[in-house]
N, C-alpha and C positions, 0 to 999 in steps of 0.2 A: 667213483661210481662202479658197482657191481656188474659184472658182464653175464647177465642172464643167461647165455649158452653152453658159461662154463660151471655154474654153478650146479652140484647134480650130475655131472655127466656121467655117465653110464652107469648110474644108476636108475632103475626105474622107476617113473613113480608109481604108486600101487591104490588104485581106486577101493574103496572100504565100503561098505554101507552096513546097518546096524537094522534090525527090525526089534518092536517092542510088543513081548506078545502079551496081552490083559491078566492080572491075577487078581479074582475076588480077593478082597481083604475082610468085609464082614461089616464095614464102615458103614453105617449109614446117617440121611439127616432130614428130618421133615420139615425144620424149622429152618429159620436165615440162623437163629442163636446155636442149633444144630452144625448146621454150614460150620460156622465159624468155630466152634469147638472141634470142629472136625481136621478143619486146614491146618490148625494149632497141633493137633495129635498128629497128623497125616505125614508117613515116612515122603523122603525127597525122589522117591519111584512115581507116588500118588499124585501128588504136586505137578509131576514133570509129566505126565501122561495126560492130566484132564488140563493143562494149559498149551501141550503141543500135539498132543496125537490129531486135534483136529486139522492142524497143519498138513500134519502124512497122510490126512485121512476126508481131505476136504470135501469129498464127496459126501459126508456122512453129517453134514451138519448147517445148516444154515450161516449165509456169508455173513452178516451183518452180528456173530457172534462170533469172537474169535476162540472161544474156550468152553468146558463144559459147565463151568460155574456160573459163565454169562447166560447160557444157554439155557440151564434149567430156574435161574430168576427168572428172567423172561417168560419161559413159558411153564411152567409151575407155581410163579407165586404172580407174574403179571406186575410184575415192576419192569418194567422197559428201559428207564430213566437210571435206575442202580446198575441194570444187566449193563447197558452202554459204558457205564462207568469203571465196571470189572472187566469189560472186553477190548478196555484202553492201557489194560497194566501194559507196560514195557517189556514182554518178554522175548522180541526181537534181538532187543539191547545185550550185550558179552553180560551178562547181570547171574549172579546163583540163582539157586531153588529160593536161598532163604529170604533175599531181597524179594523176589515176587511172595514168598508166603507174607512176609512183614507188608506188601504192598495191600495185598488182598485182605488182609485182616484190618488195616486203616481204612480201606476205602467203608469195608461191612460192617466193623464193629459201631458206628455212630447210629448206623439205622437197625441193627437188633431188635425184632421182635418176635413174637409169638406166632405168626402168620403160616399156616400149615400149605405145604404145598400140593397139588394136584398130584404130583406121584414123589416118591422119596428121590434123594440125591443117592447116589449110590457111588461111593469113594472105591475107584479101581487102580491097583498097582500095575508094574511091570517090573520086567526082567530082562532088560537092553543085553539084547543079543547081535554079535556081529555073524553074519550073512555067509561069511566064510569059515568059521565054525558049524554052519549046517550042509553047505554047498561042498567045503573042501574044494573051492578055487578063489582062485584068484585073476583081477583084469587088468596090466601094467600098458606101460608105454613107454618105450624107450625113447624118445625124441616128442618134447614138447614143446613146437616153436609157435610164437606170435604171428603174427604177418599185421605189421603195422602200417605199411606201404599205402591202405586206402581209407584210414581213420581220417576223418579232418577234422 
């Protein structure tokens, strides 16, 4: 069994964080068949940004949607029933970009149709930046104990 204490020692560990700032791509879709030609084209920045930035950004988006795809079915084209469906992909799970694009393109591609939406989709990149290439610091800690004493 490995002794936690020793493992690391005097090394510090060193806290990261990453921010992801929005860059128009020019993408857009009006249609669900749009959507889906979109996802298909859409670099692994697009993808990662309209399935998690609402995570980082939870204030910005209605709970009962967990992504921007679910979010603009729902409220643009007024499919409730598909939105739910696209707001269940796995992307919690250790999974790629390309497994949830392959997810998203199955759930959408059966229902495919011409249905124009209330406002466009609008496909946004980023460019995952760590925190400390802007800040120039860093937050370590040299001693990181458990205290397992009052788990039960």
């Amino acid at each position: 069994m490995m002794d936690l204490d020793s493992k690391g020692k005097g090394t510090p560990f060193i806290f990261y964080a990453a921010y992801y700032p929005p860059l128009y791509s020019k993408l857009k879709a009006k249609t669900l068949r749009e959507l889906v030609e979109g996802i298909k084209k859409a670099d692994k920045y697009m993808l990662f940004y309209h399935v998690f930035h609402p995570i980082f950004s939870s204030h910005l988006i209605p709970e009962e949607y967990s992504n921007d795809f679910a979010h603009w079915i729902a409220e643009s084209l007024g499919d409730k029933e598909l939105a739910e469906l696209v707001s269940d992909i796995p992307g919690a799970e250790p999974r790629t970009i390309e497994d949830i694009r392959n997810d998203l393109i199955e759930i959408l591609k059966p229902r495919v149709d011409e249905r124009r939406g209330i406002e466009n989709f609008v496909f946004v990149s980023c460019m995952p930046n760590s925190i400390q290439d802007k800040l120039h610091c860093k937050y370590s800690c040299r001693v990181l104990r458990f205290n397992t004493d009052n788990i039960r």
